[in-house]
NUFI-969943 format. One record per residue (C-alpha): residue number from 1; residue in one letter; y, x negated, z negated. Coordinates in pm, 1 decimal, padded with zeros to 6 digits. Layout:
BEGIN
+-----+----+----------+----------+----------+
|   i | aa |       yy |       xx |       zz |
+-----+----+----------+----------+----------+
| NUM |  A |        Y |        X |        Z |
...
+-----+----+----------+----------+----------+
This chain:
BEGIN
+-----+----+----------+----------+----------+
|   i | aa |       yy |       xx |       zz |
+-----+----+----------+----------+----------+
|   1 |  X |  10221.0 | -08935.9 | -12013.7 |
|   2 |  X |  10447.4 | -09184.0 | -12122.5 |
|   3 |  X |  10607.0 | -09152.9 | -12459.1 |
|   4 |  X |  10994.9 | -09030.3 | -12497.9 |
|   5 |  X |  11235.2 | -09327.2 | -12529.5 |
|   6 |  X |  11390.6 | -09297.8 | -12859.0 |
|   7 |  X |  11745.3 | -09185.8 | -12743.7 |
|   8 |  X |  11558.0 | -08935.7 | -12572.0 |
|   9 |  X |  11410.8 | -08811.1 | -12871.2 |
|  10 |  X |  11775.0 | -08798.2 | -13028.6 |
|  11 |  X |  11896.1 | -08573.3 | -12750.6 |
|  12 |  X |  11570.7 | -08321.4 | -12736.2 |
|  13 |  X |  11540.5 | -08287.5 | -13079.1 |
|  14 |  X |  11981.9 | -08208.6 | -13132.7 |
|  15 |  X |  11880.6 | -07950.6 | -12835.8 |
|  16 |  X |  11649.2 | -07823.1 | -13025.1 |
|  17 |  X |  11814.2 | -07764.2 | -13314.0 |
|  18 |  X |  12117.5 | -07698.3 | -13130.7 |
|  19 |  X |  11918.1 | -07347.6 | -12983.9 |
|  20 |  X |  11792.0 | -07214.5 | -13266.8 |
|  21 |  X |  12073.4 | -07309.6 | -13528.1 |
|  22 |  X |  12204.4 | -07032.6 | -13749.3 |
|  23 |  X |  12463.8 | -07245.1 | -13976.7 |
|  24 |  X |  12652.1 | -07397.6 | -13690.8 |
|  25 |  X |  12757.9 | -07362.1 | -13354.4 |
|  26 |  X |  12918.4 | -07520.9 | -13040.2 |
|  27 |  X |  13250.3 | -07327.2 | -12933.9 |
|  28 |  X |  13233.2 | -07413.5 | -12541.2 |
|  29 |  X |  13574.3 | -07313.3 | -12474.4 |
|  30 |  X |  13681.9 | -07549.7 | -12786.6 |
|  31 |  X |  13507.7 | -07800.9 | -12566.1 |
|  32 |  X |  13665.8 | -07777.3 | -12235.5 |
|  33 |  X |  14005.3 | -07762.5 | -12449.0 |
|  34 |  X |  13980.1 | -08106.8 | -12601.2 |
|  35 |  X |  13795.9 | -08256.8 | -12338.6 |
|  36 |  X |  14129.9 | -08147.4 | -12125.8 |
|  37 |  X |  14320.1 | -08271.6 | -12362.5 |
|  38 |  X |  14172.7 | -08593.5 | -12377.4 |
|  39 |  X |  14194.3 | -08613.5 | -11974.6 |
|  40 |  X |  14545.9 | -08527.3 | -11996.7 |
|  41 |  X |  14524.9 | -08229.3 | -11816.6 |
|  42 |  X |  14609.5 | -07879.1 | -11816.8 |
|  43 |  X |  14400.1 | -07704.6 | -12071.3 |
|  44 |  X |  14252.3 | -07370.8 | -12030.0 |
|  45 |  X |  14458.3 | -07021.8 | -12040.5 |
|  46 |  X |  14135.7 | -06906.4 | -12304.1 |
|  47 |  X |  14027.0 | -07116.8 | -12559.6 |
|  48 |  X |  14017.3 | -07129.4 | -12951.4 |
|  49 |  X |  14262.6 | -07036.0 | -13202.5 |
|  50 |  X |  14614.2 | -07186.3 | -13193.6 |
|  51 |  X |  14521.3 | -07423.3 | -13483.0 |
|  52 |  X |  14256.0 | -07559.6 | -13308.6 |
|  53 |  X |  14359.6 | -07658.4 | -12994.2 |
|  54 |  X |  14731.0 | -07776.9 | -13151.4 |
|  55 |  X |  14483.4 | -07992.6 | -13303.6 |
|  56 |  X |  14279.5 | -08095.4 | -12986.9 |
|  57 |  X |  14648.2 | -08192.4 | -12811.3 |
|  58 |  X |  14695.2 | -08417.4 | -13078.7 |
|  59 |  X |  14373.1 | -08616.3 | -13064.3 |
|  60 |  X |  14449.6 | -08630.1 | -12658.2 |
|  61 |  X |  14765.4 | -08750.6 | -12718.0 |
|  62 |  X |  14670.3 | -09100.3 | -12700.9 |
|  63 |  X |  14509.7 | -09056.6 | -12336.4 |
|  64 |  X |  14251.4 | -09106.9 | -12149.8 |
|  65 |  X |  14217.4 | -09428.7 | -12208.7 |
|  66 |  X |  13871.7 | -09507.1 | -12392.6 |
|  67 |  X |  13917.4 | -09755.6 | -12702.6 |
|  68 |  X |  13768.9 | -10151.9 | -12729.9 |
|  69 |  X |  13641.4 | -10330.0 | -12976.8 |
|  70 |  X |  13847.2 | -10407.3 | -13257.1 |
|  71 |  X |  13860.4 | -10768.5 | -13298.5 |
|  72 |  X |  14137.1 | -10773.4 | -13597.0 |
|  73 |  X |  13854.6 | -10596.1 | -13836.3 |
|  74 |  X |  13553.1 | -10758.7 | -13734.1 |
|  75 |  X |  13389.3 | -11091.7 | -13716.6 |
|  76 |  X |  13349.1 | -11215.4 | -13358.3 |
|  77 |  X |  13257.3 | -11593.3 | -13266.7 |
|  78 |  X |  13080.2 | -11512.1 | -12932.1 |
|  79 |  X |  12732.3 | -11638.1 | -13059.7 |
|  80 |  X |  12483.1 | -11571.7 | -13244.2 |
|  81 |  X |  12687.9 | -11529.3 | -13617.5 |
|  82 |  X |  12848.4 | -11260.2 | -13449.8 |
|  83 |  X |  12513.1 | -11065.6 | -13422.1 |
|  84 |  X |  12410.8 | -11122.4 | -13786.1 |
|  85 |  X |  12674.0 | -11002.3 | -13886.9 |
|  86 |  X |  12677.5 | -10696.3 | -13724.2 |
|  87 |  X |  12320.9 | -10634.5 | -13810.7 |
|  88 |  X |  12407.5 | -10683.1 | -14218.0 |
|  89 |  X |  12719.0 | -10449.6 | -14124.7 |
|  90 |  X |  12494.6 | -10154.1 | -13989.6 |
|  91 |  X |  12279.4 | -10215.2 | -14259.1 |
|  92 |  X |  12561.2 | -10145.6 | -14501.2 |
|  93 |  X |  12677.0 | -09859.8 | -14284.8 |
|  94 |  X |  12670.0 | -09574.4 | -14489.9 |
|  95 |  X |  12789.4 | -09313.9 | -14739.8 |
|  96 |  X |  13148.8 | -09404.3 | -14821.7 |
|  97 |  X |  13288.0 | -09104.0 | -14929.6 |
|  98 |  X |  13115.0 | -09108.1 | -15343.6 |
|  99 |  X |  13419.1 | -09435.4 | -15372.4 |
| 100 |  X |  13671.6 | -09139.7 | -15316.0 |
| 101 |  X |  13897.3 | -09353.3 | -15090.0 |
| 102 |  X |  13793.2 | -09709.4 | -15264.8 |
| 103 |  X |  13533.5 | -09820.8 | -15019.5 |
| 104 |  X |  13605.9 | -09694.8 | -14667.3 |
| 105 |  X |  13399.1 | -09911.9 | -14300.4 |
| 106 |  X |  13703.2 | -10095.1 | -14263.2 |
| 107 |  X |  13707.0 | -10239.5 | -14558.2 |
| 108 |  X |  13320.0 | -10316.7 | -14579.3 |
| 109 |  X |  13380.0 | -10531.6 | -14235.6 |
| 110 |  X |  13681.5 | -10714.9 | -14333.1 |
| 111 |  X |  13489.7 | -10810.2 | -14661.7 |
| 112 |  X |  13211.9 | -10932.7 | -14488.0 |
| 113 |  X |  13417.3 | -11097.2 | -14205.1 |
| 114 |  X |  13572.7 | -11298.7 | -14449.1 |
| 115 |  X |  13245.4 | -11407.4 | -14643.3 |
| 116 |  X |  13139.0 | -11562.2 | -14334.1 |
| 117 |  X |  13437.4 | -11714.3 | -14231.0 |
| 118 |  X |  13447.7 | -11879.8 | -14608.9 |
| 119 |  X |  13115.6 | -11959.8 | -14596.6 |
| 120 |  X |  12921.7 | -11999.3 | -14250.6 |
| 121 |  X |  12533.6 | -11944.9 | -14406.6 |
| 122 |  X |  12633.6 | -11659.2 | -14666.1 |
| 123 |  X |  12427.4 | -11410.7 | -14418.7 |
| 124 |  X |  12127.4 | -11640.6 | -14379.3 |
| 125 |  X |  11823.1 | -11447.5 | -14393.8 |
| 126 |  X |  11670.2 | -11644.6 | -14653.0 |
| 127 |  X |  11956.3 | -11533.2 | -14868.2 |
| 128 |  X |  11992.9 | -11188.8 | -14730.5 |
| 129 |  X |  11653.3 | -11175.2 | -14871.1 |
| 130 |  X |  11768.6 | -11286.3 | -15193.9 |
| 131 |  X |  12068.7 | -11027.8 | -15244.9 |
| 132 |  X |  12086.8 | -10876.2 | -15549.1 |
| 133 |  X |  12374.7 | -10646.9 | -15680.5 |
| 134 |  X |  12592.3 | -10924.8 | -15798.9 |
| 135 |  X |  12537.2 | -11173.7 | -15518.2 |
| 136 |  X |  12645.4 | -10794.8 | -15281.9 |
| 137 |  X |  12932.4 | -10733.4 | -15445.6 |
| 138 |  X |  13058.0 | -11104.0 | -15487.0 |
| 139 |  X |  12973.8 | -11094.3 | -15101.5 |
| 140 |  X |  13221.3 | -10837.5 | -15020.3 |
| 141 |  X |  13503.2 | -10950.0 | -15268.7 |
| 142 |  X |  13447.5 | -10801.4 | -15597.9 |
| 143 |  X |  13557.0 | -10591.6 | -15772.7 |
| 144 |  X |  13413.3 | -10202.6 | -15751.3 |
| 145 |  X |  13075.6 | -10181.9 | -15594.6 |
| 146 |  X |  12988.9 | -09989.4 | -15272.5 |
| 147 |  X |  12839.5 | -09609.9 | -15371.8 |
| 148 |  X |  12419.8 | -09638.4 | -15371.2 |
| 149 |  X |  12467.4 | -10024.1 | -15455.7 |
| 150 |  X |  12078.7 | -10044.0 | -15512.9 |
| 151 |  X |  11969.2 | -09916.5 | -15172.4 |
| 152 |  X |  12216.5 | -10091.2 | -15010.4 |
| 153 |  X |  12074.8 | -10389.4 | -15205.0 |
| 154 |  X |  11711.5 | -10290.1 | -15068.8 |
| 155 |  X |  11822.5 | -10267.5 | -14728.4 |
| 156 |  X |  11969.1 | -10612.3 | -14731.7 |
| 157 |  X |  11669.9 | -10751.0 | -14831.2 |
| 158 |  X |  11463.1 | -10629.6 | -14608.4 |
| 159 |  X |  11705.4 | -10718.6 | -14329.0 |
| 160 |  X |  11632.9 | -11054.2 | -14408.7 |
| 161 |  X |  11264.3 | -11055.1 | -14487.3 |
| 162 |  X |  11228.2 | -10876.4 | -14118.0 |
| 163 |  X |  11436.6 | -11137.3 | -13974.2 |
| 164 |  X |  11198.9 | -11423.6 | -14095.1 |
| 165 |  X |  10867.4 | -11238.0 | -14077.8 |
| 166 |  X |  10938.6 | -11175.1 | -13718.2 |
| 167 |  X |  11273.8 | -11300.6 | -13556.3 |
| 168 |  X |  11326.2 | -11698.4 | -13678.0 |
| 169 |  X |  11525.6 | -11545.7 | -13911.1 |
| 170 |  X |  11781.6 | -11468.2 | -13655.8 |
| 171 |  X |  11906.5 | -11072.1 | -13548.3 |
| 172 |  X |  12056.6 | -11269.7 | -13204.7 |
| 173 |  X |  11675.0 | -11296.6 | -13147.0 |
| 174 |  X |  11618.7 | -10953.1 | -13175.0 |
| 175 |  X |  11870.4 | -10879.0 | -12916.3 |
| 176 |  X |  11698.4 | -11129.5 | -12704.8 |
| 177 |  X |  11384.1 | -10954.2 | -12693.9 |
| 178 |  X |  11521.3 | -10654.1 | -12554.4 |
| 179 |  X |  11556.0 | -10794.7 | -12263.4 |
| 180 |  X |  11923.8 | -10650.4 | -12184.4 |
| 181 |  X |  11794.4 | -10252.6 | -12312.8 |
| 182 |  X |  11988.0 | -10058.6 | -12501.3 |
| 183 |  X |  11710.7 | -09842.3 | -12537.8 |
| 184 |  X |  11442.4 | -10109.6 | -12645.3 |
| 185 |  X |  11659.7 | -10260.2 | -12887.7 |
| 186 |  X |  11738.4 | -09884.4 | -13068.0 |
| 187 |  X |  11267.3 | -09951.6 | -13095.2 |
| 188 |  X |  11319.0 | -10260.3 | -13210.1 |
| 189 |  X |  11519.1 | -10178.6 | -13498.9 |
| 190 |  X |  11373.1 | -09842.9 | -13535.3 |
| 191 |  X |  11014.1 | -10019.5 | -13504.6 |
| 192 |  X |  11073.9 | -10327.0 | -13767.5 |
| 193 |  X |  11329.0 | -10150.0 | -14009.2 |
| 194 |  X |  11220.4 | -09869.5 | -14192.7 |
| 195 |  X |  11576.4 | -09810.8 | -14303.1 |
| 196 |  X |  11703.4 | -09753.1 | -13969.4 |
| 197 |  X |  11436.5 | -09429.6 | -13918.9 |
| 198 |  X |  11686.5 | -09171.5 | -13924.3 |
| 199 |  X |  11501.2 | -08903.5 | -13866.1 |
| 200 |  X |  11388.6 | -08514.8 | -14080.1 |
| 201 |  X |  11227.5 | -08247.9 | -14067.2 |
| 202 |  X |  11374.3 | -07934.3 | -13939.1 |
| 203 |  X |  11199.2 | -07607.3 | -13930.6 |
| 204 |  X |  10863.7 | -07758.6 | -13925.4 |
| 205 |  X |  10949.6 | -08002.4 | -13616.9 |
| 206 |  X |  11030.8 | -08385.0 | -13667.5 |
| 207 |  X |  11404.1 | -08436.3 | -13528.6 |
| 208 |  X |  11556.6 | -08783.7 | -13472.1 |
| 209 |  X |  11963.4 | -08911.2 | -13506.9 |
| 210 |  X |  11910.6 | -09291.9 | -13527.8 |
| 211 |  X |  12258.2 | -09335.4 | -13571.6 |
| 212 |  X |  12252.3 | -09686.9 | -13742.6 |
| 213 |  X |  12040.8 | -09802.8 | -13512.8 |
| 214 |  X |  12223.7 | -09701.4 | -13204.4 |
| 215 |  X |  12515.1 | -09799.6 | -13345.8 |
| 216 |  X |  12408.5 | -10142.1 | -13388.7 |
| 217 |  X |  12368.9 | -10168.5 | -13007.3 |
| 218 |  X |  12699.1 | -10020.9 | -12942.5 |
| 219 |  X |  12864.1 | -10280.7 | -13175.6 |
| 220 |  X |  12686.2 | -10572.9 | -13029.4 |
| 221 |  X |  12761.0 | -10435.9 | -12643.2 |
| 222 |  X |  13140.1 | -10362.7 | -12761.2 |
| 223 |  X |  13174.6 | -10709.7 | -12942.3 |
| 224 |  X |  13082.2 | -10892.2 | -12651.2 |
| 225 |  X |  13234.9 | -10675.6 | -12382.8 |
| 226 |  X |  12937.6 | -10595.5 | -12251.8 |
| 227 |  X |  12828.1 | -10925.9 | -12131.4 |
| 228 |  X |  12613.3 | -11208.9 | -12267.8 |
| 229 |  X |  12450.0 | -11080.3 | -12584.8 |
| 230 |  X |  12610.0 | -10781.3 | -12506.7 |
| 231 |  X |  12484.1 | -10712.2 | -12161.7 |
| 232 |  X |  12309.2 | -10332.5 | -12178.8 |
| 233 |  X |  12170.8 | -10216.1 | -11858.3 |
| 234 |  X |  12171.8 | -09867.2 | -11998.2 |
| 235 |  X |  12376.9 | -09865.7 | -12251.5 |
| 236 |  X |  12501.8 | -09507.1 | -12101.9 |
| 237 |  X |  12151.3 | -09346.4 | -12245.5 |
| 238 |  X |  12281.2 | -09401.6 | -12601.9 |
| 239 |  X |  12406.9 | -09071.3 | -12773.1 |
| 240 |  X |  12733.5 | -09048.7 | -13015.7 |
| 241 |  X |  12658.7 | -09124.9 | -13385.8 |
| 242 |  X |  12620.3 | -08850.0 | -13636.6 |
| 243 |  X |  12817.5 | -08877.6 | -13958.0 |
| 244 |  X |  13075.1 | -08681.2 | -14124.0 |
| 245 |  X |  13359.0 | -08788.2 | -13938.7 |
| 246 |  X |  13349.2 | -08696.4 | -13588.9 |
| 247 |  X |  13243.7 | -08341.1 | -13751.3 |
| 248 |  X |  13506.8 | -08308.6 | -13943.3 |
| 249 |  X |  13754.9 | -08390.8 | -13607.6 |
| 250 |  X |  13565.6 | -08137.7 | -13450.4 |
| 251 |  X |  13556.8 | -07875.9 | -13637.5 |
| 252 |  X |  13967.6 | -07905.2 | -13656.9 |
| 253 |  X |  13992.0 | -07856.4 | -13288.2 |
| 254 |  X |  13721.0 | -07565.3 | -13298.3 |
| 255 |  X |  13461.1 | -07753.8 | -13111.4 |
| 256 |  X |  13244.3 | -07721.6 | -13394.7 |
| 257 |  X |  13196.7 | -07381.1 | -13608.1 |
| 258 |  X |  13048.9 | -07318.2 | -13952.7 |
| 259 |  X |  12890.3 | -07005.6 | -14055.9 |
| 260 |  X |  13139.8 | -06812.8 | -14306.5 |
| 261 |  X |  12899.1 | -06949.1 | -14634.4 |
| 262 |  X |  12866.4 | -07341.4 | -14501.6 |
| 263 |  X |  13245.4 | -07352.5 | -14445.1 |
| 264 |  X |  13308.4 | -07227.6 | -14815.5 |
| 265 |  X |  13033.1 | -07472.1 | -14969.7 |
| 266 |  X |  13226.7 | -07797.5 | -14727.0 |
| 267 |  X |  13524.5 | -07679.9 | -14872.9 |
| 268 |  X |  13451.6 | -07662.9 | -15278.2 |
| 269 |  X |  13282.5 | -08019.0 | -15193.1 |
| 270 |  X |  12875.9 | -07892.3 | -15249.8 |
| 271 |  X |  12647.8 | -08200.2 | -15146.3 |
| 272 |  X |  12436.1 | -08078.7 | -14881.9 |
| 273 |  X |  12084.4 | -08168.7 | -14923.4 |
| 274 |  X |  12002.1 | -08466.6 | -14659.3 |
| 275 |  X |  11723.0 | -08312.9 | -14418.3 |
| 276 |  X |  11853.2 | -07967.1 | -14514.4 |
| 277 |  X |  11894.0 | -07708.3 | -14211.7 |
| 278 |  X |  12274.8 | -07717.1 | -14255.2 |
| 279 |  X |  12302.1 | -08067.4 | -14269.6 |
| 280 |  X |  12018.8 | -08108.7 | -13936.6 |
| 281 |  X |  12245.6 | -07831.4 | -13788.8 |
| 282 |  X |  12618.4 | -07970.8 | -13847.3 |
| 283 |  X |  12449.2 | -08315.4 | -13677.2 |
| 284 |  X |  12303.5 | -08183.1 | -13401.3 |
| 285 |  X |  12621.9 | -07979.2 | -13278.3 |
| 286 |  X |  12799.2 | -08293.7 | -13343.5 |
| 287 |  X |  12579.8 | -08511.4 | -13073.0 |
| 288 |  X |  12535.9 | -08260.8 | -12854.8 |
| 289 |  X |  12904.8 | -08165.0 | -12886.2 |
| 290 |  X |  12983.0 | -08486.3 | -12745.7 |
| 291 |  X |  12735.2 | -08517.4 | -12443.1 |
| 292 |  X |  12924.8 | -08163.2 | -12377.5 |
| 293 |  X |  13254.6 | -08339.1 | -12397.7 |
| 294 |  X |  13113.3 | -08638.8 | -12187.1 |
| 295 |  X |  12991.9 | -08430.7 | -11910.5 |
| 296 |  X |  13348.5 | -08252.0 | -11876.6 |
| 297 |  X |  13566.8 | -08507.0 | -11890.2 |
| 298 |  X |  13382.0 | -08653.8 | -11548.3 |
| 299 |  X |  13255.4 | -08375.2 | -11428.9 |
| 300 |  X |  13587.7 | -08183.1 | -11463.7 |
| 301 |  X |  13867.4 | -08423.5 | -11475.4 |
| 302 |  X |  13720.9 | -08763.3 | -11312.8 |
| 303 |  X |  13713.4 | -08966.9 | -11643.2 |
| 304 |  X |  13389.5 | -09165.5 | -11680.6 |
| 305 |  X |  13331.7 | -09227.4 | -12058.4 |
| 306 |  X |  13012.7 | -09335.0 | -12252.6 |
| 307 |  X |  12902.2 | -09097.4 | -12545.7 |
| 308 |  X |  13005.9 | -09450.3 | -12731.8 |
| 309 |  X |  13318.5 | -09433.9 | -12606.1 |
| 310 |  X |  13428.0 | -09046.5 | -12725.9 |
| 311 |  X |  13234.5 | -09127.0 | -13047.8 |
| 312 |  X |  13485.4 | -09399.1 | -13121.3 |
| 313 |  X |  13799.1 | -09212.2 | -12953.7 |
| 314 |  X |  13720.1 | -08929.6 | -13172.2 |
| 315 |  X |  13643.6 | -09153.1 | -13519.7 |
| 316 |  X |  13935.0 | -09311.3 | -13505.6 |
| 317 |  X |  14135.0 | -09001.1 | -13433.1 |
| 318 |  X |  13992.7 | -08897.1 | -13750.9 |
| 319 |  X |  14037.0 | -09135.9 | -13942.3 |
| 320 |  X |  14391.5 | -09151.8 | -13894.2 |
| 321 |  X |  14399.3 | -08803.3 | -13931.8 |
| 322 |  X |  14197.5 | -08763.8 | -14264.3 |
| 323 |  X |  14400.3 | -09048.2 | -14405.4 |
| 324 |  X |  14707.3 | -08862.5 | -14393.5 |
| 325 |  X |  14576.5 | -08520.1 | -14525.3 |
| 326 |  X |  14555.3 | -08329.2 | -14150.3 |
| 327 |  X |  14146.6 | -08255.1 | -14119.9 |
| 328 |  X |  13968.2 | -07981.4 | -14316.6 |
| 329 |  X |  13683.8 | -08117.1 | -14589.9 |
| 330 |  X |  13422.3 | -08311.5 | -14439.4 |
| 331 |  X |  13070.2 | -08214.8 | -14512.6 |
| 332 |  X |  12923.8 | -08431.7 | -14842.9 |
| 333 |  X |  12508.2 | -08510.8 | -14813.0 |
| 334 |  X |  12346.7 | -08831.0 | -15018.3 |
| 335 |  X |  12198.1 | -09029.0 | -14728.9 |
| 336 |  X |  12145.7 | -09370.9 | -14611.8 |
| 337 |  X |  12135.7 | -09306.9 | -14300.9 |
| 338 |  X |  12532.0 | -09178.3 | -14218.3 |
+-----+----+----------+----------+----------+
């Protein structure tokens, strides 16, 4: 029998979890409200409380319309820099919220847009290999370093060992050997980067996210508009990413709900234990919240959207929203994975 593909394994395992979870749930109603909202339509006469779907109207405010690549933020130069860059960027990808505001993704990409403008061979895998601390931070402008400096140092490096052990150096060769799959480029990077295996154990059973990983196919596919480098064949298998933002959005609009004790110990800002049944449980409602919100905005209002697609709608709903004060605490766990 052949073996599951590894966004396979991301969606059994959330189901999994999903079914047996006691710390977190899916509010289906909550669902069909935002994804309504989102479509522009009518919402449903029953759904959750007032709070949460005056939230979910606000996130669909914006429309139906599923956001692009941001091209202000990021490096793009339609080659193969572009796709080094992205690679160093998911690498980074991670853990923002110890800087309390000071380090946030947007500022980790324009920081490392800008190195390689300045300086064309800054992400070289000979010297990614080379990174230490100081050569990170002076990377990414100064001043305060990124929270977990010394893993993200180690991840770096072996970014760029990987690259020249097996790639000639180059991540655009990486893409190039999957052959235009999504789904053999989340093995490749799975396969030859340890620090891409997001994965735990929960209750005994081995569960899988992979959200760096799948996110690094989503970037390259949304950088180049889906074409050249870009060009998935099925980039529709990939799931959302799970991290504590698109959580946080959902719980707002009710999508998502927290047992009475996990709500309290977001709130006074406890760090969850990575691997820990609550965190497990508050990702695996969040991916399979989306494939939920997926399926009804086509299958109930005609609007065909990738899981990437509502993963980004929603982040940068939240985002906006968490920067001015209008989203409950987001859940706090150590990881390098999210």
């Amino acid at each position: 029998m052949a073996s599951k593909s590894p966004t396979d394994l991301v969606k059994a395992s959330t189901r999994r979890i999903v079914s047996s979870a006691t710390h977190c749930s899916i509010d289906e109603k909550a669902v069909a409200v935002l994804a309504a909202s989102i479509a522009g339509a009518s919402t449903p006469a029953t759904g959750p409380s007032e709070a949460a779907s005056r939230a979910a109207a606000e996130v669909g405010q914006r429309g139906p319309e599923m956001p692009e690549w941001d091209t202000e933020t990021h490096f793009f130069d339609g080659g193969d820099a572009t796709v080094q860059y992205l690679l160093v960027l998911d690498a980074l990808n991670f853990c923002f919220w110890p800087s309390e505001g000071s380090w946030e993704y947007d500022r980790l990409a324009a920081g490392l847009k800008r190195a390689l403008v300045a300086d064309p061979d800054c992400l070289s895998a000979s010297r990614l290999a080379a990174v230490d601390d100081a050569s990170l931070c002076s990377l990414l402008g100064g001043g305060d370093p990124l929270p977990l400096s010394t893993e993200r140092v180690r991840l770096v490096k072996e970014v760029g060992e990987v690259l020249m052990d097996k790639y000639d150096g180059k991540a655009a060769e990486l893409v190039r050997r999957a052959e235009g799959s999504a789904e053999k480029l989340v093995g490749l990077v799975t396969e030859g980067f340890a620090g891409f295996r997001d994965h735990a154990v929960y209750k005994g059973s081995q569960v899988f996210f992979y959200k760096r990983a799948q996110i690094f196919v989503a970037d390259v596919w949304g950088a180049f508009r889906g074409e050249g480098l870009g060009s998935f064949k099925d980039i529709a298998s990939l799931t959302m990413f799970a991290d504590y933002r698109v959580p946080q959005i959902l719980e707002a609009c009710g999508v998502i709900v927290y047992s009475e004790s996990l709500r309290r110990r977001i709130a006074d800002g406890d760090t969850l234990t990575a691997g820990s049944e609550e965190e497990c449980e508050i990702r695996a409602c969040t991916v399979q919240a989306v494939e939920m919100i997926k399926q009804a905005l086509k299958g109930e209002h005609g609007v065909g959207a990738l899981s990437v697609q509502v993963d980004w709608y929603l982040w940068q709903e939240g985002e906006k929203k968490a920067a001015a004060g209008l989203l409950p605490p987001h859940h706090r766990t150590l990881t390098v994975y999210y």
